[in-house]
MIDOSE-1310 file (N, C-alpha, C; in nm, 2 decimals, decimal comma, always signed):
residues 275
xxxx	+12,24/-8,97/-1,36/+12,18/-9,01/-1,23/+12,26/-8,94/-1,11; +12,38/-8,91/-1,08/+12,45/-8,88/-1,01/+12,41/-8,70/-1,01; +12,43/-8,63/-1,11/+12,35/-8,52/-1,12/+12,21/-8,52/-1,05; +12,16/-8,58/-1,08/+11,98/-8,57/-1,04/+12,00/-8,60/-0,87
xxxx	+12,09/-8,73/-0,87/+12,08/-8,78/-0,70/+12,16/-8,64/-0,61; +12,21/-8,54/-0,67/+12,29/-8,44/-0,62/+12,21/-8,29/-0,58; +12,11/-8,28/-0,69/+12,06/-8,22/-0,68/+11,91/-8,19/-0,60; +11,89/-8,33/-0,56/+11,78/-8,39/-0,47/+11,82/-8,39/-0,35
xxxx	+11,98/-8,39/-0,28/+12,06/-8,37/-0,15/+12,02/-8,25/-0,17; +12,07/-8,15/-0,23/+12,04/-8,05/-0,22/+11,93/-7,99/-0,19; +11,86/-7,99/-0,25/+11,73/-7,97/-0,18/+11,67/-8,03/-0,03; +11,70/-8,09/+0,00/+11,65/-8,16/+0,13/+11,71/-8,05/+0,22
xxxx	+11,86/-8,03/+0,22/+11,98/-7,98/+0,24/+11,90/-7,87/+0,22; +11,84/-7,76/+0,15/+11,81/-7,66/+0,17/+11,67/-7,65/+0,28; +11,58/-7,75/+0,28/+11,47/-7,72/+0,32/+11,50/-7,73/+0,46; +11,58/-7,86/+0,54/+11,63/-7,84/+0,66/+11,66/-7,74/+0,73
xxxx	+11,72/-7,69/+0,64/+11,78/-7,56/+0,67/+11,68/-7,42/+0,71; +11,57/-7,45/+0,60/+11,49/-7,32/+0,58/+11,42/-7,32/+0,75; +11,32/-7,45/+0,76/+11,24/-7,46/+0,89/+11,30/-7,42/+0,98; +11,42/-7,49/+1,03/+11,52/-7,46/+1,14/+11,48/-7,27/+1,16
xxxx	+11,53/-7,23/+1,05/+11,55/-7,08/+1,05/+11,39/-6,99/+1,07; +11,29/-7,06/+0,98/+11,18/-7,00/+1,01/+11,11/-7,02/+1,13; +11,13/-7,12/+1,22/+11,13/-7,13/+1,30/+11,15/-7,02/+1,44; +11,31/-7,02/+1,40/+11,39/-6,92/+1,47/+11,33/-6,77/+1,50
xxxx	+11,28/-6,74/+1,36/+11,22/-6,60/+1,28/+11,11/-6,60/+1,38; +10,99/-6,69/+1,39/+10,88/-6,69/+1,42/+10,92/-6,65/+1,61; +11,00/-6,75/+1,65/+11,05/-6,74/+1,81/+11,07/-6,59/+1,81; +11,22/-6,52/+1,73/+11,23/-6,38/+1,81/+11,12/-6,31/+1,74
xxxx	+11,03/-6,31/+1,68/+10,91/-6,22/+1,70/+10,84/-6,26/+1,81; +10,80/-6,36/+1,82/+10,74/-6,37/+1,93/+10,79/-6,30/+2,06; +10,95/-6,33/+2,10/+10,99/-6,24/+2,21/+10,99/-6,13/+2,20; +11,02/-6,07/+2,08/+11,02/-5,89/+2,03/+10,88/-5,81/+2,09
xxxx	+10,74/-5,92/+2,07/+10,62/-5,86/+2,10/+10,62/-5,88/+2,23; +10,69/-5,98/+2,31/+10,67/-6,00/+2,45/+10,76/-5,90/+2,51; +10,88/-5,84/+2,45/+10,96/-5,74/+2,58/+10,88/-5,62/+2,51; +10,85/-5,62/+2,40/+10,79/-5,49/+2,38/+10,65/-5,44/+2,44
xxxx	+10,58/-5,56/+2,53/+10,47/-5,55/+2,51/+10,47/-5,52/+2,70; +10,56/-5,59/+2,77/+10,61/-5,57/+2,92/+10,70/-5,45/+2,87; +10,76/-5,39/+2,84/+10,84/-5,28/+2,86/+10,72/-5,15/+2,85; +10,61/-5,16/+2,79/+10,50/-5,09/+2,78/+10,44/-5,09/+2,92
xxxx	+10,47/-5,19/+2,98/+10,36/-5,23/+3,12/+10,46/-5,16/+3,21; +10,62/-5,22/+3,21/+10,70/-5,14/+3,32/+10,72/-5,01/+3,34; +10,70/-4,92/+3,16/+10,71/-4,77/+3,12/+10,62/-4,70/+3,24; +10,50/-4,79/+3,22/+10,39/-4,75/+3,30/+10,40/-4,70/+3,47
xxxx	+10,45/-4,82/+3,52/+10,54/-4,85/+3,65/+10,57/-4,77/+3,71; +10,71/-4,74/+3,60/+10,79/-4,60/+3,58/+10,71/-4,47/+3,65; +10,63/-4,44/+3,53/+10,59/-4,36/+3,53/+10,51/-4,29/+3,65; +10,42/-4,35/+3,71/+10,34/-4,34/+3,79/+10,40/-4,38/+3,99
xxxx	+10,50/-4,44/+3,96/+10,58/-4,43/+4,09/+10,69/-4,29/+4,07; +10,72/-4,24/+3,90/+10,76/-4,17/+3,97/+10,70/-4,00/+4,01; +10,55/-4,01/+3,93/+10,45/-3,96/+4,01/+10,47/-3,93/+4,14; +10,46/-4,02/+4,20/+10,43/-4,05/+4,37/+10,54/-4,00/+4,40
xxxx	+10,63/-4,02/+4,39/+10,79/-3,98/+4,42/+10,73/-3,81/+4,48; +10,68/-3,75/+4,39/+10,68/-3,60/+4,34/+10,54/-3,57/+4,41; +10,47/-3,65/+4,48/+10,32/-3,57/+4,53/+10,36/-3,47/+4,66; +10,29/-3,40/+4,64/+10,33/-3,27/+4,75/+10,26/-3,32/+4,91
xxxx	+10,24/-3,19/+4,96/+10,15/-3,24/+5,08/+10,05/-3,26/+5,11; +9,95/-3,23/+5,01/+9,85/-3,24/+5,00/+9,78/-3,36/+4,98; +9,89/-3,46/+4,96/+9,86/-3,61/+4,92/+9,83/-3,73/+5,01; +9,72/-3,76/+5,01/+9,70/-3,89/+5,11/+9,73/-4,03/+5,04
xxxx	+9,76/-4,07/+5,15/+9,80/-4,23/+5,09/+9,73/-4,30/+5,22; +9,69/-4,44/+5,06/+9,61/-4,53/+5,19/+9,63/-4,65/+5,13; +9,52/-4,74/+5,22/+9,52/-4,91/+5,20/+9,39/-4,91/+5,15; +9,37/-4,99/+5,00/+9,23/-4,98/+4,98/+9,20/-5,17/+4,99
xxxx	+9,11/-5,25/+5,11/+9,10/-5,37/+5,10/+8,99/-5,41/+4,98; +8,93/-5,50/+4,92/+8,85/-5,54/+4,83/+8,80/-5,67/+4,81; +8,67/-5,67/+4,82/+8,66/-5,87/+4,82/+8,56/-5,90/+4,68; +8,57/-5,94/+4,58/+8,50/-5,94/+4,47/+8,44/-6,10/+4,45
xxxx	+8,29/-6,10/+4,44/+8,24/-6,27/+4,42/+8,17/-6,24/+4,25; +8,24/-6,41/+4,18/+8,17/-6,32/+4,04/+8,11/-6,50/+4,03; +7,95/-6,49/+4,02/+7,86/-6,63/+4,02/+7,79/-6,64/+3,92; +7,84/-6,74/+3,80/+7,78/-6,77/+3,72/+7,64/-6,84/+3,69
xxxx	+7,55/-6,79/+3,62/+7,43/-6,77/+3,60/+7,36/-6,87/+3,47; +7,41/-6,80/+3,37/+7,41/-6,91/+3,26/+7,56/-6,89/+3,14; +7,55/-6,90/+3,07/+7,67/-6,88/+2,97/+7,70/-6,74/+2,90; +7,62/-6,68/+2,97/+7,60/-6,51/+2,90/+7,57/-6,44/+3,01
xxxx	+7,54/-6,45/+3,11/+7,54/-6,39/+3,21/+7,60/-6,43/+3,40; +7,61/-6,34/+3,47/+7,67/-6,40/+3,61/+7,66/-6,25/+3,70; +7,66/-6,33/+3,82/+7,64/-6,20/+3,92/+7,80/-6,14/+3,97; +7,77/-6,03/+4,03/+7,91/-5,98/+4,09/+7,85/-5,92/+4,17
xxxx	+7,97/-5,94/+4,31/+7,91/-5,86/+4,42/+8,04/-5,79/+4,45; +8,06/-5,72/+4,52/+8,14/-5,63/+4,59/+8,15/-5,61/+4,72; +8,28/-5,57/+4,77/+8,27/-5,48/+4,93/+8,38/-5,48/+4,93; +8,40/-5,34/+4,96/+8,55/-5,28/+5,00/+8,52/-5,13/+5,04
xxxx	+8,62/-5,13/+5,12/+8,68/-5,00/+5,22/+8,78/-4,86/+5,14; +8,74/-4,78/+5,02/+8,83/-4,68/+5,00/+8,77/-4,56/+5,00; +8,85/-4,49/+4,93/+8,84/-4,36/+4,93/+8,71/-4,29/+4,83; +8,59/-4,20/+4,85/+8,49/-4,15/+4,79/+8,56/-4,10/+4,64
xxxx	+8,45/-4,10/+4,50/+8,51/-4,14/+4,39/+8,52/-3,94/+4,38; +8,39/-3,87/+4,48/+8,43/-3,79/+4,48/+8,37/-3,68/+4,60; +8,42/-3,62/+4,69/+8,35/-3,55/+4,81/+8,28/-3,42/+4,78; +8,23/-3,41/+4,87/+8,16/-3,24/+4,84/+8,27/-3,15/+4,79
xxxx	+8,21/-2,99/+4,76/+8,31/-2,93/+4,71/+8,32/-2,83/+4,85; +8,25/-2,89/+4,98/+8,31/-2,82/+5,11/+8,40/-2,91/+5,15; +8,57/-2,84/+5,23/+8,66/-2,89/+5,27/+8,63/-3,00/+5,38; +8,68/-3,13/+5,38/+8,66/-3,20/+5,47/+8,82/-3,25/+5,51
xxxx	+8,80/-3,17/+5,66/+9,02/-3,21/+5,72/+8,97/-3,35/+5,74; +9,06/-3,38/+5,70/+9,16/-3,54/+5,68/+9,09/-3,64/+5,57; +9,17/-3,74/+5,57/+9,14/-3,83/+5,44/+8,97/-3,90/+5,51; +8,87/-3,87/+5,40/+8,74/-3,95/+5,42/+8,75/-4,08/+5,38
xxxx	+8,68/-4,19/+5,44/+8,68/-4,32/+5,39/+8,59/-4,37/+5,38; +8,51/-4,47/+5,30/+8,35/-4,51/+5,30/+8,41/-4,66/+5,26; +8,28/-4,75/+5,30/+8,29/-4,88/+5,29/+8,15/-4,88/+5,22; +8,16/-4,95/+5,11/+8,07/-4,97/+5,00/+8,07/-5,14/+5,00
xxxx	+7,89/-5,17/+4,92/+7,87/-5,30/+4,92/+7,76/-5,25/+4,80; +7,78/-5,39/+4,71/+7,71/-5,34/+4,57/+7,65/-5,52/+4,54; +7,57/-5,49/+4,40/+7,53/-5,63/+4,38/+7,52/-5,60/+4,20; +7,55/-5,60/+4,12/+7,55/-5,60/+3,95/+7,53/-5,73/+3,91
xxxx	+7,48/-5,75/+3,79/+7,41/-5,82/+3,69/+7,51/-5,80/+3,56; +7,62/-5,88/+3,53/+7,69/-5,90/+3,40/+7,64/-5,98/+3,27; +7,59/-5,93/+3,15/+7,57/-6,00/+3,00/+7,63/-5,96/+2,95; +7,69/-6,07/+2,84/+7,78/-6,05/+2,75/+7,72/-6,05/+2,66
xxxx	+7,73/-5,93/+2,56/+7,65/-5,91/+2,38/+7,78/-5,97/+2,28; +7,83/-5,98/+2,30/+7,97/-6,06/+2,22/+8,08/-6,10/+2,27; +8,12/-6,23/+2,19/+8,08/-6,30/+2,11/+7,93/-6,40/+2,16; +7,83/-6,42/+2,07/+7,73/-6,50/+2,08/+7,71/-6,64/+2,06
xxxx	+7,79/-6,66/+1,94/+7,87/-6,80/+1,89/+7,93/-6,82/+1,91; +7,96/-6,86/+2,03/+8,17/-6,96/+2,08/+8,12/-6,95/+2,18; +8,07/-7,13/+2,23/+8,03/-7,22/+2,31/+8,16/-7,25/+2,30; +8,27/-7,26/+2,30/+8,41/-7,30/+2,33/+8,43/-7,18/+2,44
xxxx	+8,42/-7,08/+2,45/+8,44/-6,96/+2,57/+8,32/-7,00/+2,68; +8,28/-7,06/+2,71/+8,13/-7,08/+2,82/+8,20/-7,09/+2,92; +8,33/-7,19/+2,90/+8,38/-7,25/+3,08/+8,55/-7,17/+3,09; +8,60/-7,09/+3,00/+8,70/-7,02/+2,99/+8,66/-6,84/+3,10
xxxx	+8,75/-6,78/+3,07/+8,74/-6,66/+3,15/+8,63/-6,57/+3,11; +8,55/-6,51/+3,22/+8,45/-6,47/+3,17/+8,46/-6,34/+3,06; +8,53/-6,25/+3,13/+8,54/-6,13/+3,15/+8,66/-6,11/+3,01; +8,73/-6,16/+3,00/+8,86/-6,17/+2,86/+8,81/-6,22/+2,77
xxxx	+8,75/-6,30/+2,75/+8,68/-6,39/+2,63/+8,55/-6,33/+2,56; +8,52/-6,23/+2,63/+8,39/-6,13/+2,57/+8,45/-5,97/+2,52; +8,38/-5,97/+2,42/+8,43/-5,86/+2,34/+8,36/-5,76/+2,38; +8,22/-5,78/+2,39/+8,11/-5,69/+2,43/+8,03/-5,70/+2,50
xxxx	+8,01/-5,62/+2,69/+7,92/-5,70/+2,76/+7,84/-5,54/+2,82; +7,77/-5,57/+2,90/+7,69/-5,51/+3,01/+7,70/-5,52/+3,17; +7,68/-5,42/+3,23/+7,67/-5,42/+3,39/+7,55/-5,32/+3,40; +7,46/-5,40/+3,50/+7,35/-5,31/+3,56/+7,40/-5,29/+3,70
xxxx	+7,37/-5,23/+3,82/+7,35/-5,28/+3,91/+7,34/-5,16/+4,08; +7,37/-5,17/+4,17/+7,34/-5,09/+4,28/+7,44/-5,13/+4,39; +7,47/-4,99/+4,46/+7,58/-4,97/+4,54/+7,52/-4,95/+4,66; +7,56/-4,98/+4,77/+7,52/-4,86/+4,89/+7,68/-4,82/+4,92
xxxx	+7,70/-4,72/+5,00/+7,83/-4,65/+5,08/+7,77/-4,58/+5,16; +7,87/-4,56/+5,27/+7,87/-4,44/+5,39/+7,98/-4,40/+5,42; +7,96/-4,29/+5,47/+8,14/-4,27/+5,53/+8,19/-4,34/+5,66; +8,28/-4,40/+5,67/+8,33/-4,46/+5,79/+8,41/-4,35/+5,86
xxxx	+8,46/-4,20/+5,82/+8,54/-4,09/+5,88/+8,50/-3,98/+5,77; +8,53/-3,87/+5,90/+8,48/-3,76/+5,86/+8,52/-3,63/+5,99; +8,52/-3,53/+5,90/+8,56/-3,42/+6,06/+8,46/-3,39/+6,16; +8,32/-3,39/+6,11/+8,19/-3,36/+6,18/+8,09/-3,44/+6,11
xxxx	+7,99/-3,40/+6,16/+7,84/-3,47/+6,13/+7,82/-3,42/+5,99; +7,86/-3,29/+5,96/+7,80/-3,25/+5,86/+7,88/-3,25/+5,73; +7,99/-3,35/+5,73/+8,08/-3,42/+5,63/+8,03/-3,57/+5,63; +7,94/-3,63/+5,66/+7,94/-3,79/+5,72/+7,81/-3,81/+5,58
xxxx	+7,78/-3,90/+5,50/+7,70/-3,90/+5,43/+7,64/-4,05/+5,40; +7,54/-4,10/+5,38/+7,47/-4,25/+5,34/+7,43/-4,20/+5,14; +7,48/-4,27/+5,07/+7,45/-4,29/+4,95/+7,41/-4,43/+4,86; +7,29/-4,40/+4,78/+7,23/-4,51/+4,68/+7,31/-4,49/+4,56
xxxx	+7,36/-4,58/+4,45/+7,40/-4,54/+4,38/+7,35/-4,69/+4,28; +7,34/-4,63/+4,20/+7,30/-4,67/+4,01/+7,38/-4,67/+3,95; +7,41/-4,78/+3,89/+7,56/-4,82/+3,77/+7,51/-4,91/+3,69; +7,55/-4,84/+3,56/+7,53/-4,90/+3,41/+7,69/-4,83/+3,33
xxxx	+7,65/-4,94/+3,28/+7,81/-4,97/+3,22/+7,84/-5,07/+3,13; +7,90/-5,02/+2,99/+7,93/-5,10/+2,87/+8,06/-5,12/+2,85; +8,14/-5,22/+2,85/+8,27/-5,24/+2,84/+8,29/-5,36/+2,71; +8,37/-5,29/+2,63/+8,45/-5,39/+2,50/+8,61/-5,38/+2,51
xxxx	+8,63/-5,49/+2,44/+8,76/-5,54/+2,43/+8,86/-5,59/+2,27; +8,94/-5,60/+2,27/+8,98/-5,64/+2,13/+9,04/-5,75/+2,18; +9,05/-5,80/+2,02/+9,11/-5,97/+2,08/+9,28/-5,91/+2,06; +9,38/-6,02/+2,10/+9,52/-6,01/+2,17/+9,56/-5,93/+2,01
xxxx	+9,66/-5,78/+2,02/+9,65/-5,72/+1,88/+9,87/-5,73/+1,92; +9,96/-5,65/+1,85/+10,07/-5,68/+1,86/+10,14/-5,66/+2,00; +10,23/-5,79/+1,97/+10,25/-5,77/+2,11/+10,16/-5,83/+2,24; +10,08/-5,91/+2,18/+9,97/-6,00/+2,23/+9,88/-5,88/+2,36
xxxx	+9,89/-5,75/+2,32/+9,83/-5,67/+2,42/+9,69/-5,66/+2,40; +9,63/-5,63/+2,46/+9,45/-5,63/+2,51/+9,42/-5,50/+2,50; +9,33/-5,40/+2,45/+9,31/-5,30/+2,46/+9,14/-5,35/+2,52; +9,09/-5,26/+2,64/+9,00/-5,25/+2,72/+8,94/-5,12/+2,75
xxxx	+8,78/-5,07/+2,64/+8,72/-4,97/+2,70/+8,62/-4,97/+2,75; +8,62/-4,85/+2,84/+8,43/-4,90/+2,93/+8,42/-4,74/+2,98; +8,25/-4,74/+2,93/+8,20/-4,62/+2,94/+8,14/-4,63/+3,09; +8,10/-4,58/+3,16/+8,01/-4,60/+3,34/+7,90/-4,47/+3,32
xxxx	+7,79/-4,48/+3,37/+7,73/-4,36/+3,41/+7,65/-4,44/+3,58; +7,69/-4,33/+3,69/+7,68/-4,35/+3,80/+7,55/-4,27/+3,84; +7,44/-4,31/+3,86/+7,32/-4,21/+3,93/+7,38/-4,27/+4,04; +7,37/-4,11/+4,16/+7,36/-4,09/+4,28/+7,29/-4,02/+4,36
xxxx	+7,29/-4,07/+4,48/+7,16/-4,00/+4,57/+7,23/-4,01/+4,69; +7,30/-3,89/+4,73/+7,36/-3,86/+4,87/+7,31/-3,75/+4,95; +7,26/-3,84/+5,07/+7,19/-3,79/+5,11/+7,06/-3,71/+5,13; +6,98/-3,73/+5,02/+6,87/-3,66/+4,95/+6,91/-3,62/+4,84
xxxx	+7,05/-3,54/+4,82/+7,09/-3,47/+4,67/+7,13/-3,59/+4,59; +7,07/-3,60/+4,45/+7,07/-3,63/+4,35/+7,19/-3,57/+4,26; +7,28/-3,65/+4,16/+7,35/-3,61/+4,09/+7,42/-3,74/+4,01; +7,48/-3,77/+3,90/+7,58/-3,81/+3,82/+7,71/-3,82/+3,79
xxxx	+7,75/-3,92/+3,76/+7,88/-3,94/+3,71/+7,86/-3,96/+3,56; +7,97/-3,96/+3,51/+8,01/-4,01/+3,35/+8,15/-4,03/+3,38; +8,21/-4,20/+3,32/+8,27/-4,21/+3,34/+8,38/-4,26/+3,21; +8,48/-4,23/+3,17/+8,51/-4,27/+3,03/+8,66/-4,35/+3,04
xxxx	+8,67/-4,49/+3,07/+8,82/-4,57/+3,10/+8,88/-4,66/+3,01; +9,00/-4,65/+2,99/+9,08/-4,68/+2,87/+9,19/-4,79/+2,92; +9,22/-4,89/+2,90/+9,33/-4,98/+2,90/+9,38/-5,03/+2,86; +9,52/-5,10/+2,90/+9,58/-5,24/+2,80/+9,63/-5,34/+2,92
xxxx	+9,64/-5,45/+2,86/+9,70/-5,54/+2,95/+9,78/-5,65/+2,87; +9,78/-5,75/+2,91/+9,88/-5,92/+2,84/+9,86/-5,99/+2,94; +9,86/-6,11/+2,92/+9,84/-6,22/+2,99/+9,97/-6,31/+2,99; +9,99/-6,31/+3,08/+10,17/-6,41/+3,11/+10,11/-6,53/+3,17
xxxx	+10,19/-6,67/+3,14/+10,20/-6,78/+3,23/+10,29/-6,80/+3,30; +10,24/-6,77/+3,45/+10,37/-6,79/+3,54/+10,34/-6,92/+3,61; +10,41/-7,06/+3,51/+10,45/-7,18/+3,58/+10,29/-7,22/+3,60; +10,21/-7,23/+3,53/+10,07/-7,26/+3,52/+10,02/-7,19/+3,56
xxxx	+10,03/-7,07/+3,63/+9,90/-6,97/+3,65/+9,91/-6,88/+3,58; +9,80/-6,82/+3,59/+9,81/-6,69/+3,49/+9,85/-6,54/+3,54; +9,90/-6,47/+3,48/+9,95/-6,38/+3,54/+9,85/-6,25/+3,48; +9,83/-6,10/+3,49/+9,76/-6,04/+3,39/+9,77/-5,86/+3,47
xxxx	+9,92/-5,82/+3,40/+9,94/-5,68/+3,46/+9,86/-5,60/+3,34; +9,81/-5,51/+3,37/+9,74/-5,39/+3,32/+9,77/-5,26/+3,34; +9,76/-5,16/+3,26/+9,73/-5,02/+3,31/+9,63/-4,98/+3,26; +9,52/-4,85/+3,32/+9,47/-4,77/+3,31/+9,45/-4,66/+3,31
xxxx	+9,42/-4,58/+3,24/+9,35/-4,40/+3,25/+9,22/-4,36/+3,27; +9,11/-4,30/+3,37/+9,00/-4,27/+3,37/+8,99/-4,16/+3,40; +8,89/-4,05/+3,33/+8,87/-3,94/+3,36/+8,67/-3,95/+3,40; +8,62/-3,87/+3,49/+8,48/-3,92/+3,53/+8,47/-3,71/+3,54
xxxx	+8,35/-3,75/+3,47/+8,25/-3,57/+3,49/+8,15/-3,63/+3,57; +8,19/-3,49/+3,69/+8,02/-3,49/+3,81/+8,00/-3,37/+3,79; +7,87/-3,39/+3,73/+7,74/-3,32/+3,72/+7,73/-3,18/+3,82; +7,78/-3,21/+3,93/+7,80/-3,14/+4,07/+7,86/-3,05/+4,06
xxxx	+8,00/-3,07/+3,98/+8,07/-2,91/+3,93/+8,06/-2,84/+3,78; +8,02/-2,97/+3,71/+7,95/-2,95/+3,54/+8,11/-2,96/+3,50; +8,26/-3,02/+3,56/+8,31/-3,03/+3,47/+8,41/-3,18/+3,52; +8,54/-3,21/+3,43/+8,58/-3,32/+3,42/+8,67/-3,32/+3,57
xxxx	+8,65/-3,35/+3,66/+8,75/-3,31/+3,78/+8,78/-3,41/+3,82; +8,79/-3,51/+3,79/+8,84/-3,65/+3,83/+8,94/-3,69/+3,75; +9,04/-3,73/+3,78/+9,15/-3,85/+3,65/+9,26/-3,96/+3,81; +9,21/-4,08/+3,71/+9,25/-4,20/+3,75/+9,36/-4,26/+3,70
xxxx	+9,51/-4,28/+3,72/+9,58/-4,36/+3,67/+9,62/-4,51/+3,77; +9,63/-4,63/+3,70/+9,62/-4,71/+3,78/+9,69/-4,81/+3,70; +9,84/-4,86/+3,77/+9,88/-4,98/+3,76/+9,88/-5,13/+3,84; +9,86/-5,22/+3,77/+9,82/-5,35/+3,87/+9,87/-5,44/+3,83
xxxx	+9,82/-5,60/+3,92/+9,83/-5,70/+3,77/+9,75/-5,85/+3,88; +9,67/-5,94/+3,75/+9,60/-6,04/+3,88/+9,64/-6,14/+3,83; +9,63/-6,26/+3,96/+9,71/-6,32/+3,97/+9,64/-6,48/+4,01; +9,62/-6,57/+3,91/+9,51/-6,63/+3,93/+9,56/-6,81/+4,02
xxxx	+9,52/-6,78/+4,14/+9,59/-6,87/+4,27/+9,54/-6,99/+4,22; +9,38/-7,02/+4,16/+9,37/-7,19/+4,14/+9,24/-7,11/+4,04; +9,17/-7,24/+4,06/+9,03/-7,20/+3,87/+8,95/-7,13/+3,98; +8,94/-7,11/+4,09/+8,81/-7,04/+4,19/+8,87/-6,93/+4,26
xxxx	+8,98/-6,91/+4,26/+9,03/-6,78/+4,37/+9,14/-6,73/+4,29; +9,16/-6,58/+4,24/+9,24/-6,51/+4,23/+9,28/-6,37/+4,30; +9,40/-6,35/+4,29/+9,45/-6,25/+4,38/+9,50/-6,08/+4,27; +9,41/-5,97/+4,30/+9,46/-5,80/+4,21/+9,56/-5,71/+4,35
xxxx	+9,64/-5,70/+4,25/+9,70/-5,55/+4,36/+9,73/-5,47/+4,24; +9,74/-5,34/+4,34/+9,77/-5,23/+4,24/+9,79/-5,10/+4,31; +9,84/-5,00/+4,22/+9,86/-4,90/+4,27/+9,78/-4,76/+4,21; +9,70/-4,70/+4,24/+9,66/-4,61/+4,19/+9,68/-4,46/+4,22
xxxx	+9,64/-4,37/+4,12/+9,67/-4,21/+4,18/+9,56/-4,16/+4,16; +9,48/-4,07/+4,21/+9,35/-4,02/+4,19/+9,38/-3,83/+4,23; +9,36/-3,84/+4,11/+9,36/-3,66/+4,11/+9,19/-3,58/+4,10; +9,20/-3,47/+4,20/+9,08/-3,40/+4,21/+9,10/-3,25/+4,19
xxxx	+8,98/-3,19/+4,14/+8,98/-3,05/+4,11/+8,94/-2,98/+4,22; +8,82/-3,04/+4,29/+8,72/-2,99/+4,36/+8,76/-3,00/+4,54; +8,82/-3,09/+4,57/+8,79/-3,18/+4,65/+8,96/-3,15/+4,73; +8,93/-3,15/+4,89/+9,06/-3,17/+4,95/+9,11/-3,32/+5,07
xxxx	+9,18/-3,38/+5,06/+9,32/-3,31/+4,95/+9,28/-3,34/+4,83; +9,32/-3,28/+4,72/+9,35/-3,26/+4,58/+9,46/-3,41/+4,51; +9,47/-3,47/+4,55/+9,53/-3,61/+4,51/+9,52/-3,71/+4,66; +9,50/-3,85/+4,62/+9,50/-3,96/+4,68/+9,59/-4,03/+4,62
xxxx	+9,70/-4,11/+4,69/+9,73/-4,23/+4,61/+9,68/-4,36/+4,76; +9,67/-4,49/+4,63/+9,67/-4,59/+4,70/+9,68/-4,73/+4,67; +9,75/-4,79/+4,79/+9,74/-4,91/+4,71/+9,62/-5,03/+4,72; +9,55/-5,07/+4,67/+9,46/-5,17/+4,65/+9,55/-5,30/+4,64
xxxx	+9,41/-5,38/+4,71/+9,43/-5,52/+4,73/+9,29/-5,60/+4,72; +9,31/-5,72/+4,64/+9,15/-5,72/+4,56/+9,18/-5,91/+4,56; +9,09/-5,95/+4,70/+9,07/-6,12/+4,68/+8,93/-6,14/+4,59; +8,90/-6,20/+4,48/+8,81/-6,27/+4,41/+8,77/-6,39/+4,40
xxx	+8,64/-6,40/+4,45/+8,57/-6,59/+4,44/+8,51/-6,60/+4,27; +8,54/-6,68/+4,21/+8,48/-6,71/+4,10/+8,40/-6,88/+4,09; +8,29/-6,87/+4,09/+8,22/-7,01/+4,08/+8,10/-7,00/+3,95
């Protein structure tokens, strides 16, 4: 009996022991994927300020403001509106002195094709919680600056656009793609975009709100020069103030083939109504 009651301590004595530790095991992975997964986001940081460090003279820097309303519709679909003041995605390929600016206002139509089953995502975030959606919708812009009349332009624009997502993969990171094709009509001339953008992001809780830094890569072909002359790199992160207003900033670089000057950086600032 003394044997058996010893070896029954024992065991308890071991299994105590085990949880405590598996436990432990489970915590520093979890942190392993969380500094690995921000040291990915700050590389980025790095990277791209120290870009900017190194842009020549040719580089304009600006303020891009942004006001985004996103109104839900039914459980698969919601509107989005837009308006903001930046920089054209891309100018004529005649020189225009000094940085052009256009103030755009748009109205899109968002459905989500997946997931179709998870009535548990209906009142969660719209946009993170869909794997696979749609945008239809229409722009206007004009230039707010220009050197002369014959730089100054009014544009219609057409936007369709598919964007998927994966669910949280290691390191609880988000990988985010979305194809765009832009019809435009500037000024009478007709032409396109193709637009092809790639990202990652993670979702932090800062003290009950949510936090959500991202980077991006985009490269867009216009039709105009028949080749790829656009590339987008862009670090940010949004910042969700209460369940109806969130706050994006970010910093972007925008490189051009055609177009002078030949690089923009800027930093963006993006208030969002969600109802």
């Amino acid at each position: 009996m003394p044997a058996e009651r010893l070896r029954f301590l024992r065991a308890v004595s071991g299994l105590s022991t085990t949880l405590p530790n598996r436990a432990a095991a489970e915590n520093r992975s979890r942190l392993r994927g969380a500094v690995s997964s921000g040291a990915v986001l700050l590389a980025a940081w790095a990277l791209l300020a120290l870009t900017a460090a190194r842009v020549h003279a040719e580089t304009s820097r600006e303020f891009w403001p942004e006001f985004n309303a996103y109104l839900k519709l039914d459980p698969r679909a919601r509107l989005y509106l837009l308006a903001n003041y930046t920089y054209p995605e891309a100018n004529s390929q005649s020189a225009i002195k000094g940085p052009p600016l256009e103030g755009v206002v748009g109205a899109h139509l968002d459905y989500s094709l997946l997931p179709v089953l998870r009535p548990d995502l209906h009142e969660q975030d719209w946009t993170r919680n869909r794997y696979l959606w749609v945008r239809a919708g229409y722009q206007y812009s004009h230039s707010t600056s220009a050197a002369d009349a014959g730089s100054s332009y009014r544009e219609n624009r057409g936007v369709f656009e598919m964007t998927g997502r994966t669910p949280p993969l290691t390191g609880q990171l988000e990988w985010v793609g979305r194809a765009r094709w832009d019809w435009r009509n500037r000024n009478g001339a007709n032409s396109s975009l193709y637009r092809l953008k790639l990202g990652a992001e993670r979702q932090f809780d800062l003290r009950g709100h949510a936090a959500v830094p991202y980077v991006t890569a985009e490269a867009i072909y216009d039709t105009r020069s028949s080749s790829w002359d656009q590339q987008r790199y862009q670090v940010g992160s949004e910042f969700a103030l209460d369940e109806d207003w969130r706050i994006e900033a970010y910093l972007e670089s925008r490189n051009f083939s055609h177009s002078q000057p030949d690089r923009v950086l800027g930093f963006g600032l993006v208030l969002k109504y969600f109802h």
